[in-house]
N, CA, C and O atoms as a DFTB+ gen file, in Angstrom:
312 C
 N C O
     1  1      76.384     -64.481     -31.469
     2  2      75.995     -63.476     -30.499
     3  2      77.158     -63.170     -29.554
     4  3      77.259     -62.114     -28.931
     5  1      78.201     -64.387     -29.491
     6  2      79.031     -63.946     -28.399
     7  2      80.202     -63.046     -28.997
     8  3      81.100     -62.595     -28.285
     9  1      80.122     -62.846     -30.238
    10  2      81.297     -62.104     -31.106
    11  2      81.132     -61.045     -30.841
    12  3      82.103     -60.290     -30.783
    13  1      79.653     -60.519     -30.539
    14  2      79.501     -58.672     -29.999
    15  2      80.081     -58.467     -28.977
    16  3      80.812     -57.478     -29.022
    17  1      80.053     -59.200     -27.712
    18  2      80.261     -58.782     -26.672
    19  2      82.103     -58.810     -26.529
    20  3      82.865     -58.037     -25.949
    21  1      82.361     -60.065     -27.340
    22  2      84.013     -59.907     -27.467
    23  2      84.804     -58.724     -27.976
    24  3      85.888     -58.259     -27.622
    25  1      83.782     -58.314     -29.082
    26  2      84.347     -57.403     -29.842
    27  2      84.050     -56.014     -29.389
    28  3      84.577     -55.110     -30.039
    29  1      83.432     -55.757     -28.568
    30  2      83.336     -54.742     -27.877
    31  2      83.877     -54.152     -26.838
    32  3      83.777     -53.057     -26.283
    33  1      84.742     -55.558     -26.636
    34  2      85.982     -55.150     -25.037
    35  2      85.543     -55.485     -23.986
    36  3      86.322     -56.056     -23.223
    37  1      84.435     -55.304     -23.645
    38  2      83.669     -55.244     -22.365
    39  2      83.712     -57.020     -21.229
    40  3      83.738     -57.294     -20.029
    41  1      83.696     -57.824     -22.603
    42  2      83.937     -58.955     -21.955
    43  2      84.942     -59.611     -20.919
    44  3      84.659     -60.301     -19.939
    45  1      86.291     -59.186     -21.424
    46  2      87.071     -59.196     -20.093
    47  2      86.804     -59.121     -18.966
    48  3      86.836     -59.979     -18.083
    49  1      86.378     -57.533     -18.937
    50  2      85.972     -56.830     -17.574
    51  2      84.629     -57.960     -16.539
    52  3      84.466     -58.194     -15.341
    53  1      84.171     -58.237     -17.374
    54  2      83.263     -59.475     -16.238
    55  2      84.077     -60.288     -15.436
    56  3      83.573     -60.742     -14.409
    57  1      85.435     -60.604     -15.756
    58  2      86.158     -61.589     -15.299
    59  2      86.738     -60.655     -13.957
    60  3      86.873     -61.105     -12.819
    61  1      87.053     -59.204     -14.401
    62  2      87.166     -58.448     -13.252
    63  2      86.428     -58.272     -12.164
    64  3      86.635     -58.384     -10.955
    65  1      85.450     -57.952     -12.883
    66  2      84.222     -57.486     -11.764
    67  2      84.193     -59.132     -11.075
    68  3      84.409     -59.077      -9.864
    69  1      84.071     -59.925     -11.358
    70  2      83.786     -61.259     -10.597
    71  2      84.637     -61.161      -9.386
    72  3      84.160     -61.024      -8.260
    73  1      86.247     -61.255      -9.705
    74  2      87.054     -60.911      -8.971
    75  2      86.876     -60.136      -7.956
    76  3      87.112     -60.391      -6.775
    77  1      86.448     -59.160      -8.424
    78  2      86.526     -57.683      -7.364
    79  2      85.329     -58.069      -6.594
    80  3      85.526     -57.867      -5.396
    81  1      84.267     -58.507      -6.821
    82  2      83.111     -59.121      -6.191
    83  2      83.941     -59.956      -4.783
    84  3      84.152     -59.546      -3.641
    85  1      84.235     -61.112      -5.367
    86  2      84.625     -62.238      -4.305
    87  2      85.634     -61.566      -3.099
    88  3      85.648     -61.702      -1.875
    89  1      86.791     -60.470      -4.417
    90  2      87.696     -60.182      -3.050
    91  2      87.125     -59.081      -2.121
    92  3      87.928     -58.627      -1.306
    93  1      85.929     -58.603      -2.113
    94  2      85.001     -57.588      -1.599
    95  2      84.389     -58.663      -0.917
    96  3      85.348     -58.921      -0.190
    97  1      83.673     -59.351      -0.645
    98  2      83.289     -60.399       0.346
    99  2      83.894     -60.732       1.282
   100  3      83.615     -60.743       2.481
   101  1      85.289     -61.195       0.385
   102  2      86.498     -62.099       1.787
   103  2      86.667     -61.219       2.777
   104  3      86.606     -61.498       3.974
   105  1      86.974     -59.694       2.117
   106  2      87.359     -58.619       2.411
   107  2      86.166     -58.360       4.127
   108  3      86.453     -58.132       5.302
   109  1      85.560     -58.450       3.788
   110  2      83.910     -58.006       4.519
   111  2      83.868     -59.307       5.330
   112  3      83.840     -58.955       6.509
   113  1      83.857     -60.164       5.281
   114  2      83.671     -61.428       5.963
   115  2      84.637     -61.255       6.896
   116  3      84.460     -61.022       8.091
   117  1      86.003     -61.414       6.130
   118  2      87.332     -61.301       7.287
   119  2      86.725     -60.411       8.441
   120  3      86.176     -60.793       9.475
   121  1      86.976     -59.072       7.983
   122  2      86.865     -57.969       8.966
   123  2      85.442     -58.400       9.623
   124  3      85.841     -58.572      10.774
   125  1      84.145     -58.671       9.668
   126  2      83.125     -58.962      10.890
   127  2      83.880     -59.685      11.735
   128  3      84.159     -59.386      12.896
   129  1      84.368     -61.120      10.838
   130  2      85.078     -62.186      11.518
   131  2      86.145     -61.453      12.790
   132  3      86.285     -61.778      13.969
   133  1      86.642     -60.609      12.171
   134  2      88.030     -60.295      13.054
   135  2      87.493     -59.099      14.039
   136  3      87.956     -59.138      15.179
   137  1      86.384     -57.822      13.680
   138  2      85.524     -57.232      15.058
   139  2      85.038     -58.204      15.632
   140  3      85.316     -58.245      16.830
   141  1      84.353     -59.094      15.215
   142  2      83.876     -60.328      16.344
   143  2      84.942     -60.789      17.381
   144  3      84.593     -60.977      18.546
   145  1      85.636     -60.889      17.171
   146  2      87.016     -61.523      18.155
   147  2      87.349     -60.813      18.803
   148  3      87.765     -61.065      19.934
   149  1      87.248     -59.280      18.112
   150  2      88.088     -57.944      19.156
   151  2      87.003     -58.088      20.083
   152  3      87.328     -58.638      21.135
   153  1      85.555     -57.672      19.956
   154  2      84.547     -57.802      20.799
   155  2      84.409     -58.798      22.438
   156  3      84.133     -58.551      23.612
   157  1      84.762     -59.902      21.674
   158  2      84.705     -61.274      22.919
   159  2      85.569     -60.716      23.376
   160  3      85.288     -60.508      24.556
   161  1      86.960     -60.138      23.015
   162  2      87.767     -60.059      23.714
   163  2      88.038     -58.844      24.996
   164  3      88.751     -58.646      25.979
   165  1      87.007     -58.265      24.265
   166  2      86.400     -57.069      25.497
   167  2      85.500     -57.111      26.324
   168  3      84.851     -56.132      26.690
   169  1      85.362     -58.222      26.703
   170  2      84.046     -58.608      27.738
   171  2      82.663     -59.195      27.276
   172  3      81.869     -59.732      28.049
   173  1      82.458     -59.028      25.885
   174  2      81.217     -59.396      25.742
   175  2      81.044     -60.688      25.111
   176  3      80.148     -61.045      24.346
   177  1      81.814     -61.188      25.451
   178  2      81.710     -63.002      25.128
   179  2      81.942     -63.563      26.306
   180  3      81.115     -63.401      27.203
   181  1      83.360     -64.492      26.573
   182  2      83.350     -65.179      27.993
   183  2      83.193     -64.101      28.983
   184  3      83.430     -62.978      28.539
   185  1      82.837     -64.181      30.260
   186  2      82.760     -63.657      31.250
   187  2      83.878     -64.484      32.209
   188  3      84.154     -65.672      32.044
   189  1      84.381     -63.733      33.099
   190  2      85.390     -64.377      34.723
   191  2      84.188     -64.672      35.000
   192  3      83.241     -64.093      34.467
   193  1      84.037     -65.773      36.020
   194  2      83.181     -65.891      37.174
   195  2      83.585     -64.852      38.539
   196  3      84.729     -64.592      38.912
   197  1      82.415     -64.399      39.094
   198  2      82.707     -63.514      40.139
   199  2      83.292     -64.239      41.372
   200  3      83.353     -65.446      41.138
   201  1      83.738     -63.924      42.588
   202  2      84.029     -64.460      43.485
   203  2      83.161     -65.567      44.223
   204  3      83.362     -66.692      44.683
   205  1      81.863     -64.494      44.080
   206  2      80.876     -65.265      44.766
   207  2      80.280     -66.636      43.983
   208  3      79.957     -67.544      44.749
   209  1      80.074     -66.918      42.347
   210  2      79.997     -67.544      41.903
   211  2      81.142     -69.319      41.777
   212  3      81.088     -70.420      41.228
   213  1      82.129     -68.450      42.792
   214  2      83.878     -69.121      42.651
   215  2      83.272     -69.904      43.954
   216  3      83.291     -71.135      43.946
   217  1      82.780     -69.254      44.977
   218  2      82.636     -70.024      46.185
   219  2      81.156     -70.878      46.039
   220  3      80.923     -72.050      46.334
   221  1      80.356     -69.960      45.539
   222  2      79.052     -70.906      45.100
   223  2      79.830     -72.870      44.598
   224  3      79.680     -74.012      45.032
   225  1      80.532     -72.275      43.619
   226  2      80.834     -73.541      43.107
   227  2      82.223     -74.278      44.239
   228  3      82.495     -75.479      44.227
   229  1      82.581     -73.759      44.689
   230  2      83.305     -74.921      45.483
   231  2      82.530     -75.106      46.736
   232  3      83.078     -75.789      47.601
   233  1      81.703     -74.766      46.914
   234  2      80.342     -75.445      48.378
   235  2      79.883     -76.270      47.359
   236  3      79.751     -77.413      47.796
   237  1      79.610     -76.186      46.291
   238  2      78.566     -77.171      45.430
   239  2      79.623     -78.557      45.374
   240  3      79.196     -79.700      45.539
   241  1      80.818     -78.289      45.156
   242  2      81.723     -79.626      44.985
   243  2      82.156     -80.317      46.345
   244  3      82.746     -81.398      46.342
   245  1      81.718     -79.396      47.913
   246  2      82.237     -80.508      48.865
   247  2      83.212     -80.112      48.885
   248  3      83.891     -81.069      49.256
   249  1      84.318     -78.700      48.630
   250  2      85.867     -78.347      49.060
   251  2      85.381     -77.306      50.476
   252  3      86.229     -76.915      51.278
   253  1      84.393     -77.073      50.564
   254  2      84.252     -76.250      51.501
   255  2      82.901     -76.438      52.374
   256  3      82.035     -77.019      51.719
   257  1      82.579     -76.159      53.433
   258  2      81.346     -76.507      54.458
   259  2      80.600     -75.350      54.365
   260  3      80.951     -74.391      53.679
   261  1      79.283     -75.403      55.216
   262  2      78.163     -74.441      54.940
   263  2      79.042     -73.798      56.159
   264  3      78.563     -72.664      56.185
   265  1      79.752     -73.821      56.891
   266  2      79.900     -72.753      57.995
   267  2      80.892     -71.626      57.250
   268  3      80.628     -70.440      57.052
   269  1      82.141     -72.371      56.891
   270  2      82.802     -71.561      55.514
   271  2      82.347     -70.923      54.910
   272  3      82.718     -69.750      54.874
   273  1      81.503     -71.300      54.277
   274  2      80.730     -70.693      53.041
   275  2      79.776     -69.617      53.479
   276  3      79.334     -68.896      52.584
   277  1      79.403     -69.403      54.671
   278  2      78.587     -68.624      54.809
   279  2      79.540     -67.416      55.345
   280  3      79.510     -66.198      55.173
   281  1      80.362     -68.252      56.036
   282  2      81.597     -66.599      56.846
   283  2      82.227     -66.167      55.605
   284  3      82.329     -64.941      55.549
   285  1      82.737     -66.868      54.470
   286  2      82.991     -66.275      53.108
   287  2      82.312     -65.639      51.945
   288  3      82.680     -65.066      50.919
   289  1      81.155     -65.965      52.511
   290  2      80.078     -65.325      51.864
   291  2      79.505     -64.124      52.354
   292  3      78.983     -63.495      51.433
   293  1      79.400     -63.534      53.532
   294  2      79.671     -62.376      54.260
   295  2      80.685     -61.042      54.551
   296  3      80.470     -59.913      54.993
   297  1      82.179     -61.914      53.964
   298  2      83.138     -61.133      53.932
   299  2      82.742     -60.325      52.442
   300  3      82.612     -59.119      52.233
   301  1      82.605     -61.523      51.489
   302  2      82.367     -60.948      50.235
   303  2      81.411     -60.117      50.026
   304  3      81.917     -59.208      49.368
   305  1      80.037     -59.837      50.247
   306  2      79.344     -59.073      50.594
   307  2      79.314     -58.221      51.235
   308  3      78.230     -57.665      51.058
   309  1      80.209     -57.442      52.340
   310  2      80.113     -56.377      52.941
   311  2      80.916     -55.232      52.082
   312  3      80.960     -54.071      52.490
């Protein structure tokens, strides 16, 4: 049975198409892979912390007092 398909030529070409399959995947995978990265890299992955989040966290660690924190927290807000 496998002598038809040899002898008909066609058999090769599976070995192609396989090929062309896989490198059509990598192909497709890469590129999400690589818009994914452009993406984060435009804001929609890490974020900066805002200012206010900057002072939130150094009142939370004890570098700064509630009197500080509140006159810096006022500047930032107006």
């Amino acid at each position: 049975m496998m002598d038809r398909f040899t002898d008909c030529g066609w058999m090769p070409m599976m070995g192609f198409g396989l090929l062309s399959m896989v490198l059509f995947w990598a192909v497709l995978i890469f590129g999400v892979l690589l818009i994914g990265r452009w993406l984060m890299g435009q804001g929609f992955g890490h974020r900066e912390d805002s200012a206010l989040e900057i002072l939130k966290k150094r009142y939370a660690r004890g570098e700064i007092n509630k009197q500080e924190f509140e006159e810096r927290k006022r500047d930032l807000l107006l």
